[in-house]
DOMI-898501 format. One line per field, with one value per residue (C-alpha): residue in one letter; chain; residue number from 1; x, y, z. Coordinates in pm, 1 decimal, always signed. Each point is the difference from the previous one (the first is absolute). Layout:
BEGIN
r [A / ...]
c [A / ...]
k [NUM / ...]
px [X / ...]
py [Y / ...]
pz [Z / ...]
***
This chain:
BEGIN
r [X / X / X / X / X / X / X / X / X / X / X / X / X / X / X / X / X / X / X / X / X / X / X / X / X / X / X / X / X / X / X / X / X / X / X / X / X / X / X / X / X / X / X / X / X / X / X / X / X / X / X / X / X / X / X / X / X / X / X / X / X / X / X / X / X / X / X / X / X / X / X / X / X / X / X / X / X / X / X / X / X / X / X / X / X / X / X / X / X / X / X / X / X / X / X / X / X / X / X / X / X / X / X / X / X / X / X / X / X / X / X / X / X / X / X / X / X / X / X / X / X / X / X / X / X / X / X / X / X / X / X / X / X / X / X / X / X / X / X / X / X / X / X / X / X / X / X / X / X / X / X / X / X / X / X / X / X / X / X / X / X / X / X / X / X / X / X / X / X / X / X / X / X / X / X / X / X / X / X / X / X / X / X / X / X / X / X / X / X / X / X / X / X / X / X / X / X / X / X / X / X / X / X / X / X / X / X / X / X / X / X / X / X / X / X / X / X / X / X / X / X / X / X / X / X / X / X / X / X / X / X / X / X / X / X / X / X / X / X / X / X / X / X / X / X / X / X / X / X / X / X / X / X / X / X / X / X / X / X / X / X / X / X / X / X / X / X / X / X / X / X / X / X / X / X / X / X / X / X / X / X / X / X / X / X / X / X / X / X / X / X / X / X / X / X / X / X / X / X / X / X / X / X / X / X / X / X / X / X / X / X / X / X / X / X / X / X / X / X / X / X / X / X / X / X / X / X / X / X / X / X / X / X / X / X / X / X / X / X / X / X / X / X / X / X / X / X / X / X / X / X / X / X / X / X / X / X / X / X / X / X / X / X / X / X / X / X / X / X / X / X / X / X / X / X / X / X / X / X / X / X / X / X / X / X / X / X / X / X / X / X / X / X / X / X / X / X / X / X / X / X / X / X / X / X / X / X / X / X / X / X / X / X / X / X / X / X / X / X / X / X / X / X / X / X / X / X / X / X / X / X / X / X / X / X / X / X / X / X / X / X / X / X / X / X / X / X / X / X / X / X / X / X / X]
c [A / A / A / A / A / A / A / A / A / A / A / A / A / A / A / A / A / A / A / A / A / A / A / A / A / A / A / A / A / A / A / A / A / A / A / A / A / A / A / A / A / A / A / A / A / A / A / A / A / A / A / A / A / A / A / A / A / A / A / A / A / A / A / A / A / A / A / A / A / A / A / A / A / A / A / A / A / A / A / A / A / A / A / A / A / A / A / A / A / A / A / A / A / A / A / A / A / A / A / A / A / A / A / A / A / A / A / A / A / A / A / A / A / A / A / A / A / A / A / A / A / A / A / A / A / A / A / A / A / A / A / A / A / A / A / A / A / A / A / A / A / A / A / A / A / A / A / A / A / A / A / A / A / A / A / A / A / A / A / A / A / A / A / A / A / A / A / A / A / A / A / A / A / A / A / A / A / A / A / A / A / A / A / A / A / A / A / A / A / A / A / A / A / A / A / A / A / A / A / A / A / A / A / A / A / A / A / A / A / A / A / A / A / A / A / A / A / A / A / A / A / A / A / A / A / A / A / A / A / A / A / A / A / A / A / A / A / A / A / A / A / A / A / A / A / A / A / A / A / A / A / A / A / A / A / A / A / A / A / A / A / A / A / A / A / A / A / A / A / A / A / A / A / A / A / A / A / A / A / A / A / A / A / A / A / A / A / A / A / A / A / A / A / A / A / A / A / A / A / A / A / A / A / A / A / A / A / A / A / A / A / A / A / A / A / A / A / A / A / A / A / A / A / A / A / A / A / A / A / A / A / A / A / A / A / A / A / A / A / A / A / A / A / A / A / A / A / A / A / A / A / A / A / A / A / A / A / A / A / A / A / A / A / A / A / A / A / A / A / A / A / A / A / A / A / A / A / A / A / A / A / A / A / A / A / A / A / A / A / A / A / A / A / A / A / A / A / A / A / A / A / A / A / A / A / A / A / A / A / A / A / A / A / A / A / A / A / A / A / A / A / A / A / A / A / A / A / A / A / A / A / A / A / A / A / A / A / A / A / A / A / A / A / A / A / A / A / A / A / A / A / A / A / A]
k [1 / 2 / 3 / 4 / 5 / 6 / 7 / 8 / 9 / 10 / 11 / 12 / 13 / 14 / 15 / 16 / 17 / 18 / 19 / 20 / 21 / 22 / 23 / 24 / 25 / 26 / 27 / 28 / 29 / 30 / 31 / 32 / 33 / 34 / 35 / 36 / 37 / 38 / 39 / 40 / 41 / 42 / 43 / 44 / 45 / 46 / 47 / 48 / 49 / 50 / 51 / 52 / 53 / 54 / 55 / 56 / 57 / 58 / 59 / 60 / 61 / 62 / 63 / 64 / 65 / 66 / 67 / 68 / 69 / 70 / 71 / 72 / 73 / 74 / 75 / 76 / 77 / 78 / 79 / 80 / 81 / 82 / 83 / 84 / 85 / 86 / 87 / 88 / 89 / 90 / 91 / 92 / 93 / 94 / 95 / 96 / 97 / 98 / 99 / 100 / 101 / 102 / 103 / 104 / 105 / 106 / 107 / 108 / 109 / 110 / 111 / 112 / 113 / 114 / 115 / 116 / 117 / 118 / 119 / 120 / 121 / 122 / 123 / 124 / 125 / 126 / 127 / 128 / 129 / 130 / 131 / 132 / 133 / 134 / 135 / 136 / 137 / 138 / 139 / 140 / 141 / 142 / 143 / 144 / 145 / 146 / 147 / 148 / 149 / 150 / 151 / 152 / 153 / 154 / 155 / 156 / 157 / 158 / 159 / 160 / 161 / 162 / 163 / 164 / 165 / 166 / 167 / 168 / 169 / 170 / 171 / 172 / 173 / 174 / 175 / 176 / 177 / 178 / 179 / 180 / 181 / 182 / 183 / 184 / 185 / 186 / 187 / 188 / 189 / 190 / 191 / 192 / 193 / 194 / 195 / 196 / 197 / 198 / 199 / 200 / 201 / 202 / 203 / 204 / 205 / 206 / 207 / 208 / 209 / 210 / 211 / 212 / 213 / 214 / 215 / 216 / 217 / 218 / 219 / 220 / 221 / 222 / 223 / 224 / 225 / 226 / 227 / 228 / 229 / 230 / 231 / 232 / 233 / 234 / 235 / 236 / 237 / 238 / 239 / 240 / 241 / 242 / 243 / 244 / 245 / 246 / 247 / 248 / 249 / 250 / 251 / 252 / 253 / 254 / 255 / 256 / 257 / 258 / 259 / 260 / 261 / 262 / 263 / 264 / 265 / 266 / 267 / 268 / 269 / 270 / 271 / 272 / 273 / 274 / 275 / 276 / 277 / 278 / 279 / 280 / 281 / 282 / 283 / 284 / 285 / 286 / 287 / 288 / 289 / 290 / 291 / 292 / 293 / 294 / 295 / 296 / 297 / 298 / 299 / 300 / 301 / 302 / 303 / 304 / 305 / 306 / 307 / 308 / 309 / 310 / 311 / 312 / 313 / 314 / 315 / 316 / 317 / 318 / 319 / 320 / 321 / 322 / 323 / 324 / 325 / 326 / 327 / 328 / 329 / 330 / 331 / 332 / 333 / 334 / 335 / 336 / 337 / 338 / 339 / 340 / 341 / 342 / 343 / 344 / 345 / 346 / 347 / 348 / 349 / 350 / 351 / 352 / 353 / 354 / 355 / 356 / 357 / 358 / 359 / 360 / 361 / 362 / 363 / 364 / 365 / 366 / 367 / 368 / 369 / 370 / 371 / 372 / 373 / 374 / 375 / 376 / 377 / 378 / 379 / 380 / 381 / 382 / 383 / 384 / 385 / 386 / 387 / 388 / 389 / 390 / 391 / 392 / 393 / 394 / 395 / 396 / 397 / 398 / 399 / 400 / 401 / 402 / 403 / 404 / 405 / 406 / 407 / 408 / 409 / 410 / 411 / 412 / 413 / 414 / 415 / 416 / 417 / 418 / 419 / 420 / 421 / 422 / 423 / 424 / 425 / 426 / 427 / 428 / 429 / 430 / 431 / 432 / 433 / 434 / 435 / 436 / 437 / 438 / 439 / 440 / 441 / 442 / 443 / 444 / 445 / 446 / 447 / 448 / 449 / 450 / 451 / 452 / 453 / 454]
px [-1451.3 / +263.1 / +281.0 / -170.9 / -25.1 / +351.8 / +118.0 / -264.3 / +203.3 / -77.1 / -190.5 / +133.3 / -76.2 / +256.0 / +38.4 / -273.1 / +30.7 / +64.8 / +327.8 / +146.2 / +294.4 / +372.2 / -2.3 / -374.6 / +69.5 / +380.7 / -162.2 / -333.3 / +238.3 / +332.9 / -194.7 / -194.8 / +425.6 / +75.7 / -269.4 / -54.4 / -146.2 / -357.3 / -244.4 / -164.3 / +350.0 / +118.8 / -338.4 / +54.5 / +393.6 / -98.1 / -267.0 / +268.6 / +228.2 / -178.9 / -8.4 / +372.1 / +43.5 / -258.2 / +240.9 / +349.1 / -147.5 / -159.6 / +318.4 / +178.9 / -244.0 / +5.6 / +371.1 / -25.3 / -246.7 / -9.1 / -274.4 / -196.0 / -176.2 / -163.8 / -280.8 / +219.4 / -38.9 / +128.4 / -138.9 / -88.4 / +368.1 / -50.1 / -223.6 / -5.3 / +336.4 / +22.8 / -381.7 / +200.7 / +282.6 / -198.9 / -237.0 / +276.0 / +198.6 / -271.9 / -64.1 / +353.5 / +44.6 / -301.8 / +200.4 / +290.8 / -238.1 / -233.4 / +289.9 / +232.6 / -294.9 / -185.7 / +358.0 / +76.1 / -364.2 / -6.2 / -282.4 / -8.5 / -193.4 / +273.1 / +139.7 / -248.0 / +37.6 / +358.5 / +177.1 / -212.9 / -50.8 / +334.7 / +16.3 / -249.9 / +233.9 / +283.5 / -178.8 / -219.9 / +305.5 / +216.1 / -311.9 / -78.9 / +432.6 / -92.5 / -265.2 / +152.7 / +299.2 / -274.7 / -87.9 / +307.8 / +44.6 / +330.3 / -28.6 / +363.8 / +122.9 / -185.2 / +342.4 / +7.5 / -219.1 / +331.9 / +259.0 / +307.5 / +307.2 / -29.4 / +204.3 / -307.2 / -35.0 / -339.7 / -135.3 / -364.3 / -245.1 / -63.0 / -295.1 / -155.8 / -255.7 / +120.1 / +341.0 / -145.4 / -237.4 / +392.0 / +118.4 / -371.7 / -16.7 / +371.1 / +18.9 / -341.5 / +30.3 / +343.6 / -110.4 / -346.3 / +227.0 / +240.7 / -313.1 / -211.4 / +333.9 / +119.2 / -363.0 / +38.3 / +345.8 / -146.2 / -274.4 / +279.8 / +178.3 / -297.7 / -94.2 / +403.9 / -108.6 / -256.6 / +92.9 / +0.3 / +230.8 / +354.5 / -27.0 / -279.9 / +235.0 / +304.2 / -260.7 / -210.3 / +364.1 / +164.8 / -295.1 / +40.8 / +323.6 / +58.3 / -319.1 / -3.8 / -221.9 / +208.2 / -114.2 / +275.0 / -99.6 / -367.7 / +82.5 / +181.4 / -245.1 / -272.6 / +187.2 / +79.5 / -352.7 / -125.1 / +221.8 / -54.7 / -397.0 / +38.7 / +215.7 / -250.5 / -312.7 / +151.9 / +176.8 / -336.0 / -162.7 / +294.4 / -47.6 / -363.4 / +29.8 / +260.4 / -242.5 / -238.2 / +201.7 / +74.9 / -348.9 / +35.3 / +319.0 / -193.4 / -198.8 / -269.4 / -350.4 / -87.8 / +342.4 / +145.5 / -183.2 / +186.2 / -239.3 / +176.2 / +300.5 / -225.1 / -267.7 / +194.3 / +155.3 / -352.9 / -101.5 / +278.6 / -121.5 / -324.6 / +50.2 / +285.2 / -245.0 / -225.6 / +255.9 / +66.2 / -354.3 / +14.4 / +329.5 / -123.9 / -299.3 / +208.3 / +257.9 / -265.8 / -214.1 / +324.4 / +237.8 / -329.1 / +158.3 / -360.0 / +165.7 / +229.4 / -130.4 / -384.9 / -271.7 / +151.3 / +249.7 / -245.0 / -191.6 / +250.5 / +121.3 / -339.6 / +29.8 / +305.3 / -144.6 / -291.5 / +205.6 / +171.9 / -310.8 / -118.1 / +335.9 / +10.0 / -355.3 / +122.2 / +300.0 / -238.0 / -184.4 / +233.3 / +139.5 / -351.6 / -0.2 / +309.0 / -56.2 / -319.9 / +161.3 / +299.4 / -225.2 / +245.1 / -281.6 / +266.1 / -48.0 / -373.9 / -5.8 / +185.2 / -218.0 / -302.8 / +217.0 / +9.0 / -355.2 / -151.9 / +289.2 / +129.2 / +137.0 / -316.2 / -124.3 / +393.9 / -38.8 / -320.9 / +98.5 / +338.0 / -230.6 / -223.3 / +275.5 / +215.8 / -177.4 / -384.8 / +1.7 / +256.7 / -242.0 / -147.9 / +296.4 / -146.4 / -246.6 / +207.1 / -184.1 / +140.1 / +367.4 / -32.4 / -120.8 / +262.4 / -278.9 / -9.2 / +352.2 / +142.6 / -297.8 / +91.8 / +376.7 / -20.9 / -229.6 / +261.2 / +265.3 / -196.8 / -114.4 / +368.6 / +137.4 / -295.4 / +144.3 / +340.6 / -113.9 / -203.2 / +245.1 / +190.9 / -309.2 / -161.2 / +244.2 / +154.0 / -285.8 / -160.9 / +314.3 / +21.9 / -43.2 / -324.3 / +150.3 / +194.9 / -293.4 / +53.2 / -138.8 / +231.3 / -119.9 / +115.3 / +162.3 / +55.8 / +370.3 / -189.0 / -199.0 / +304.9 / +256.8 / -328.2 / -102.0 / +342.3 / +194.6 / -250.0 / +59.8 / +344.5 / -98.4 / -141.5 / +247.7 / +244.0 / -237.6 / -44.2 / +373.1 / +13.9 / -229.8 / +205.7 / +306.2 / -25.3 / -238.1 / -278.6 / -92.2 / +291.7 / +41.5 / +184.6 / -212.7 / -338.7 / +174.7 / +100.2 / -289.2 / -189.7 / +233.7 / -55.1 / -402.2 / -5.3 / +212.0 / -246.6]
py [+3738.1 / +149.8 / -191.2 / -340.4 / +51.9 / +116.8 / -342.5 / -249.2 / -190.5 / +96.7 / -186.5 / -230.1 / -201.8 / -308.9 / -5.2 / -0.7 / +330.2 / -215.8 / -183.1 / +365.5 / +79.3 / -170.5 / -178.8 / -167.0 / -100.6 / -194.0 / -122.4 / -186.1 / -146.6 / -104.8 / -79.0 / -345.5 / -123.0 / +43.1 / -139.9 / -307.8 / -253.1 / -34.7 / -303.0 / +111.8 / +24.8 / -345.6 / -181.4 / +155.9 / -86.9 / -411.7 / +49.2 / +43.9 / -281.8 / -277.9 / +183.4 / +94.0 / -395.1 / -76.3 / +203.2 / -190.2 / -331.8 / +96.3 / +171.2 / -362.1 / -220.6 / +164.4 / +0.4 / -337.1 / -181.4 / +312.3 / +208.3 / -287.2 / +39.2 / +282.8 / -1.7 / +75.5 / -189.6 / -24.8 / +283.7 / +217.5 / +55.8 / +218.3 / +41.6 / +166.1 / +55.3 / +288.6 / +97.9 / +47.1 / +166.3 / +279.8 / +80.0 / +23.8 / +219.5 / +205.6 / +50.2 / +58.4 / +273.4 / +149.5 / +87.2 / +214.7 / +116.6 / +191.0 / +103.5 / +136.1 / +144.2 / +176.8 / +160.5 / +154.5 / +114.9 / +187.1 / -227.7 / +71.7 / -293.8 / -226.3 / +51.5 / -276.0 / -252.3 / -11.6 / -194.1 / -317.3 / +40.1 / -34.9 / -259.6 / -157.5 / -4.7 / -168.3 / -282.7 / -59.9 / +27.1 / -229.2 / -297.1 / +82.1 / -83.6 / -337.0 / -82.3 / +1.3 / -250.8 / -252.9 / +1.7 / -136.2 / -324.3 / +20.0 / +267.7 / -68.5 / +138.7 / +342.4 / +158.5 / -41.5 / +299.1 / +231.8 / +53.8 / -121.1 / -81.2 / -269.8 / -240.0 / -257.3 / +124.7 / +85.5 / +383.7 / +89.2 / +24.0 / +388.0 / -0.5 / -202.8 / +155.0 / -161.6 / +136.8 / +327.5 / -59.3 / -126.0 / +308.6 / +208.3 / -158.0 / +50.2 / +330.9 / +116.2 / -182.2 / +138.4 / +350.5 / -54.4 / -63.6 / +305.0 / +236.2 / -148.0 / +7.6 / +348.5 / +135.6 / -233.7 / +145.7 / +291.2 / -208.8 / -271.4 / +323.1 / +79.5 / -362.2 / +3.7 / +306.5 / -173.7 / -317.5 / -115.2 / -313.4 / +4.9 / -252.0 / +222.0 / +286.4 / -170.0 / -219.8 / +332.9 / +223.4 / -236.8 / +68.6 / +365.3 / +15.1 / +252.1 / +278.0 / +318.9 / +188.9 / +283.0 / +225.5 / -163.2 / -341.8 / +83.8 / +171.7 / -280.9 / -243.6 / +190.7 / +46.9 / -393.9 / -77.6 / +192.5 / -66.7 / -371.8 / +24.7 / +156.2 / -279.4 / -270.2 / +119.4 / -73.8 / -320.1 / -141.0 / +72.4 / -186.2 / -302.7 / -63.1 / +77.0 / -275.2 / -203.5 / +105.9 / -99.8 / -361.0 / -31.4 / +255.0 / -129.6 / -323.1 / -125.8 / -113.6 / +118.8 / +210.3 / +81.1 / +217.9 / +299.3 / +367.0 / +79.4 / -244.1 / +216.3 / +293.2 / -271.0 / -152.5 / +316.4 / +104.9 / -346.8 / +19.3 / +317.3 / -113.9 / -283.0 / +147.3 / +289.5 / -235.8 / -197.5 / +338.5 / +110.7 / -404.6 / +74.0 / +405.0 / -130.6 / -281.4 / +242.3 / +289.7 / -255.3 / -228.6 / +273.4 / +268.0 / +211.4 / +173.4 / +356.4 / -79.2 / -187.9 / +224.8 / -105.8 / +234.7 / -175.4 / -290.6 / +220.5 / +155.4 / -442.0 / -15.1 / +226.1 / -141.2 / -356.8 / +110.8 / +164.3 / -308.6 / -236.0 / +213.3 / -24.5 / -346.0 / -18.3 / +206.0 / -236.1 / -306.4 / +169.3 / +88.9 / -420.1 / -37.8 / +235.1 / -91.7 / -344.3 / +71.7 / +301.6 / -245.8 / -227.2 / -281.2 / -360.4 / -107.2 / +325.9 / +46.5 / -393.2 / +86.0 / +288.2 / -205.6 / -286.1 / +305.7 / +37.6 / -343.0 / -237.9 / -218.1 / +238.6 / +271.4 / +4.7 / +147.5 / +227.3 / +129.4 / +23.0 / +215.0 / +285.6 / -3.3 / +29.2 / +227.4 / +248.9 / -32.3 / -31.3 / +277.3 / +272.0 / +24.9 / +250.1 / +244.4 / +76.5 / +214.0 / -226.6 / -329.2 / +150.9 / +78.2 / -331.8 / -191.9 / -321.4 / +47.4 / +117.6 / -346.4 / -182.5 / +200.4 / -57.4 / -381.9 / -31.4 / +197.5 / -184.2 / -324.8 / +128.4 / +67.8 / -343.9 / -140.1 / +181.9 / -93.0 / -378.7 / +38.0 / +178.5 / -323.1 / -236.5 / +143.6 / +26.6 / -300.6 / -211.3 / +125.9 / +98.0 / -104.3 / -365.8 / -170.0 / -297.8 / +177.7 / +158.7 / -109.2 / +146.7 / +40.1 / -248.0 / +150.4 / -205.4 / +16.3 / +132.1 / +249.9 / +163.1 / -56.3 / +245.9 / +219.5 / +64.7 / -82.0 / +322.3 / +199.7 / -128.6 / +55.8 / +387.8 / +31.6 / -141.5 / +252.6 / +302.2 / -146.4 / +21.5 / +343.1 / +177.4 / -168.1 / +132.2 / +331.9 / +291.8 / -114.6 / +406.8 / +237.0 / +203.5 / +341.1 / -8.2 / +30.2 / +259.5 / +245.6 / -52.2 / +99.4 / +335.0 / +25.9 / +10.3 / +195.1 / +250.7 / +9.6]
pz [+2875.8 / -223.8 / +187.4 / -22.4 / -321.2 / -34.2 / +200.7 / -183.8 / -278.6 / -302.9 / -247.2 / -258.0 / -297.0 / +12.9 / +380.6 / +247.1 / +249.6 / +267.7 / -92.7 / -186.6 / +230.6 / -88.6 / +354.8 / -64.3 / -334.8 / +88.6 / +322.6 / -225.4 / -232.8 / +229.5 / +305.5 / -134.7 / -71.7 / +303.3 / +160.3 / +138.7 / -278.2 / +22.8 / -33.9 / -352.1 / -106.4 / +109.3 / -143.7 / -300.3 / -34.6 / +115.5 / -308.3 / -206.4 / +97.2 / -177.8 / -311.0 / +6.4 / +37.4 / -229.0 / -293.8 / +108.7 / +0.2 / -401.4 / -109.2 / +103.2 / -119.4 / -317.8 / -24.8 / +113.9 / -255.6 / -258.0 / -166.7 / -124.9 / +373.1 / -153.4 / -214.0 / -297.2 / -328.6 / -332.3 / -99.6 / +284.2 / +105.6 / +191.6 / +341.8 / +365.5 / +29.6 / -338.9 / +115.8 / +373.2 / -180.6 / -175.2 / +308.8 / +238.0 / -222.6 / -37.5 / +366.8 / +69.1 / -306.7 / +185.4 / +280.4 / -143.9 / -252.3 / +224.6 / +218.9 / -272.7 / -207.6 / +295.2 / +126.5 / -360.4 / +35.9 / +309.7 / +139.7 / +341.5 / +91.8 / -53.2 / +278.4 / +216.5 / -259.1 / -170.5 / +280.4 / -21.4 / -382.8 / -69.4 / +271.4 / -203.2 / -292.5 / +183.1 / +100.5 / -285.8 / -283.9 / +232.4 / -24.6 / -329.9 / -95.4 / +86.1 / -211.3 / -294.1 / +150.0 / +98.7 / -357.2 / -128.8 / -153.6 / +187.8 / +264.9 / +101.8 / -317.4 / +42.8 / +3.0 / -346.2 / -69.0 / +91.0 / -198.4 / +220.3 / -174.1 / -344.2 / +230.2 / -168.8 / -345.4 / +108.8 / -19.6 / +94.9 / -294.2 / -38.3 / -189.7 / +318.0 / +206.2 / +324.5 / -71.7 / -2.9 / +310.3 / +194.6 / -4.0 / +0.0 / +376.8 / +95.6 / -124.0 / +197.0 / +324.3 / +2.5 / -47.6 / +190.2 / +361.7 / -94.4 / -25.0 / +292.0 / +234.3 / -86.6 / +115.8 / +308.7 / +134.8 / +195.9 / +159.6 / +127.8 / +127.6 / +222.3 / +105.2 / +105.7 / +205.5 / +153.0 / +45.2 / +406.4 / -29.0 / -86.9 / -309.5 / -113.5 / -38.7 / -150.3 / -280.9 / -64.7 / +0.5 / -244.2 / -260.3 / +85.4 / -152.2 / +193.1 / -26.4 / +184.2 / -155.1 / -171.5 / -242.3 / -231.8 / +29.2 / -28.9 / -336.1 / -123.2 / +88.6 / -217.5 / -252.8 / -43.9 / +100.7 / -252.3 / -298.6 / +115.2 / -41.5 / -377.8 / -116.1 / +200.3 / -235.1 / -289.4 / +129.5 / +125.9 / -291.4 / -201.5 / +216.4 / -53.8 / -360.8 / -3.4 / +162.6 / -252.8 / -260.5 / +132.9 / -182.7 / -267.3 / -183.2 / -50.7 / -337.8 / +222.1 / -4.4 / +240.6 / +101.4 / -315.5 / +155.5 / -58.8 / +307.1 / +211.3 / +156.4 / +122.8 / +76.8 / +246.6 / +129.2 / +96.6 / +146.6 / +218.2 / +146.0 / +34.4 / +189.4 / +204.9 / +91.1 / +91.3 / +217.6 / +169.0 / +80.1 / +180.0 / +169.0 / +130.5 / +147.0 / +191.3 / +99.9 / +131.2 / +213.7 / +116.3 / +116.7 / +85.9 / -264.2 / -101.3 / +55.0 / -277.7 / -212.4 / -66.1 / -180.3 / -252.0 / -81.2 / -95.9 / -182.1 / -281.6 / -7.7 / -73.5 / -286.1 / -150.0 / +32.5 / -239.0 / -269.6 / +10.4 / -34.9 / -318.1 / -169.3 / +10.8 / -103.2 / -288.3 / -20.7 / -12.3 / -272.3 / -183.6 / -32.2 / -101.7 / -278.5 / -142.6 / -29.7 / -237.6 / -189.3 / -18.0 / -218.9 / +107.9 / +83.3 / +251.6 / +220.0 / -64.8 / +89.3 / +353.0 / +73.5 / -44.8 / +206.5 / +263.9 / +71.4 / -72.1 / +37.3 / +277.2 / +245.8 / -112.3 / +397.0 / +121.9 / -321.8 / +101.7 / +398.9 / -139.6 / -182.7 / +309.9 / +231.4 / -186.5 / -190.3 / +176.4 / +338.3 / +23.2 / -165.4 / +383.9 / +17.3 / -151.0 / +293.5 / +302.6 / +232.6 / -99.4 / -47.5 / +378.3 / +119.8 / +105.7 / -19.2 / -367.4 / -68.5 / +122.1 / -162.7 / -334.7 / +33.6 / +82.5 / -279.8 / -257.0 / +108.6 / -73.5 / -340.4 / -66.6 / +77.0 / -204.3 / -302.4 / +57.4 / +30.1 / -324.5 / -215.2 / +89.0 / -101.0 / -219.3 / -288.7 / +64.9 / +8.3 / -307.0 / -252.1 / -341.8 / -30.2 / +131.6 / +29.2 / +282.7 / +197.9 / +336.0 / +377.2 / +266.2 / +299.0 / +383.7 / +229.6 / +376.0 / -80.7 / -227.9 / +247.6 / +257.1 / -184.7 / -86.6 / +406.6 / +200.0 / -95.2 / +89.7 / +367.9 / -52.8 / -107.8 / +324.2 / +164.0 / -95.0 / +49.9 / +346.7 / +79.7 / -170.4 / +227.5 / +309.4 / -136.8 / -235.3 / +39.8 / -221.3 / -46.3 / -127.0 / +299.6 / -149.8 / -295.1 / +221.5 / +211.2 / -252.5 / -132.0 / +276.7 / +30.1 / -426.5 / +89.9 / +328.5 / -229.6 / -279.7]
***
């Protein structure tokens, strides 16, 4: 008895006894690469397709006949596309966020999650970049926004908000790839190792740059990994706030909120969170990765997602307050507009999706359904594009002047630039898992040595 024992693997919290040892956890997360492509994957990929197509043929028909395809109008100048902006920023500062944020931490449950997350990021800052171009009047001219050489006697206007947001994006996505390749090097190292086929080797090698394994290099790479994460918080957090104060440094009503910057900063990891819980439970039942990714790791989501739902009920609140302690008629007059008004049945959905429903978290039970996770998360995620719609609407349909009080009416090329990214998300994460090891291998290995130890 005392040598079974001795043998048995030894229990863990983040990864299931059964997948424990350094061979079973490289061989669950490099073995579905190299396999041959199955027929869930190939449905799923085809899904995509029309969706991808569906997003070309908008972006050209909108730089073909311009925005006036939208449902824009003289005074609700903005639509989908700055709604699109703000919720795909927000999912992708989700990413980096958690990733950076749970390393400085010591959160040893990072480990199952931090690949895709900042996967995540990638993809969704890259479609969010071109929402903003689609806006233009003159989308060819976006350039402007940098400040190359005065060859034109033209500089960008600094006290812009898209200015800002130009190099917000640049400056992240930039950074976001650094941070989410450095963590991939020693992964590519061992998919080089393992690789059967000669182009395999030399593609896998090349992204290597060269990896053995050393004691040196592994020093190095923590070092930069980690002084990488603490300047990503506070970048991430700068980039939302920007975002933020796209609305902020406006007269409007409704916008000039101090509350906005940290606002948005916890919106976007809300809905990113949300996006993750979504993306975990496609990873663990596509790839059969329930060893790695536990119900635990569901559970402590769960937790974050309802600290997040309370602070933006606080957050909601607190808008509410202000405009009556403000005394200001034209804010009391768009909180009223909020409830009551034109667009009162979104408003209402938002609270229920965003700060209700999630308050099943607080039962253990529901954290560790799956069922109601993804439920929970599609319905945050929802809520959350809701209020980035109706920031949009709201204000600008009900501002100063009556005479000026217009709704915003959808069109088909509304809803098209509102659901055909979301194909083209997929589409990347469905290359991604064919490609890169979804899970960071070294990260669950040491940390199954790290527990074992403890």
């Amino acid at each position: 008895m005392a040598v079974l024992e001795h043998v048995s693997p030894p229990p863990h919290r983040w990864i299931a006894a059964e997948r424990a040892s350094d061979v079973e956890v490289t061989q669950a997360v490099a073995d579905p690469i190299f396999a041959p492509v199955g027929r869930a994957w190939w449905i799923a990929f085809a899904a995509t397709i029309p969706f991808v197509l569906w997003l070309v043929v908008t972006i050209v028909w909108i730089f073909y006949r311009g925005i006036g395809i939208w449902g824009v109008n003289s005074t609700v100048v903005w639509g989908f596309a700055i709604a699109n902006y703000v919720w795909w920023i927000g999912i992708g500062n989700a990413g980096t966020l958690i990733s950076a944020m749970l390393l400085l931490t010591r959160q040893r449950w990072r480990a199952s999650i931090n690949r895709f997350a900042e996967a995540m990021t990638l993809f969704a800052v890259a479609i969010a970049g071109i929402m903003p171009i689609i806006h233009l009047g003159r989308p060819l001219y976006f350039y402007w926004l940098a400040p190359y050489p005065n060859t034109m006697t033209l500089w960008p206007q600094w006290r812009s908000a898209l200015v800002w947001d130009f190099w917000s994006i640049l400056s992240y996505l930039l950074f976001s790839i650094l941070f989410w390749y450095i963590s991939l090097v020693p992964d590519l190292a061992t998919m080089r190792d393992r690789a059967v086929t000669r182009g395999g080797q030399v593609l896998y090698g090349m992204f290597a740059l060269g990896w053995q394994g050393s004691a040196r290099q592994w020093r190095r790479l923590e070092t930069v990994h980690t002084t990488m994460a603490a300047l990503g918080v506070p970048l991430v957090c700068s980039v939302h706030s920007i975002v933020g104060l796209d609305f902020a440094a406006s007269l409007m009503p409704g916008w000039a909120e101090s509350i906005f910057p940290p606002y948005f900063v916890v919106g976007a990891m809300y809905s990113g969170f949300g996006m993750v819980v979504l993306l975990a439970v496609a990873f663990r039942w596509g790839l059969r990765l329930e060893a790695i990714i536990t119900r635990n790791h569901f559970e402590v989501m769960g937790k974050v997602l309802l600290m997040a739902s309370i602070v933006m009920g606080y957050s909601y609140a607190s808008e509410w307050f202000m405009a009556w302690y403000g005394g200001r008629h034209v804010d009391r007059d768009l909180t009223a507009f909020l409830f009551t008004g034109s667009y009162a049945p979104l408003y209402w959905g938002q609270l229920f999706c965003n700060v209700l429903a999630p308050q099943a978290l607080w039962f253990r039970a529901v954290r560790r359904s799956l069922p109601a996770l993804v439920v929970i998360s599609i319905l945050i995620n929802v809520g959350m594009g809701l209020e980035r719609i109706l920031i949009v609407w709201n204000t600008l349909s009900h501002a100063y002047m009556p005479s000026l009080w217009h709704v915003f009416k959808m069109t088909f090329w509304d809803w098209s630039i509102l659901i055909a990214p979301l194909g083209l998300f997929a589409f990347m994460f469905l290359l991604f898992v064919r490609l890169v090891p979804s899970i960071a291998m070294y990260d669950v290995r040491r940390l199954t040595h790290e527990e074992h130890a403890s």
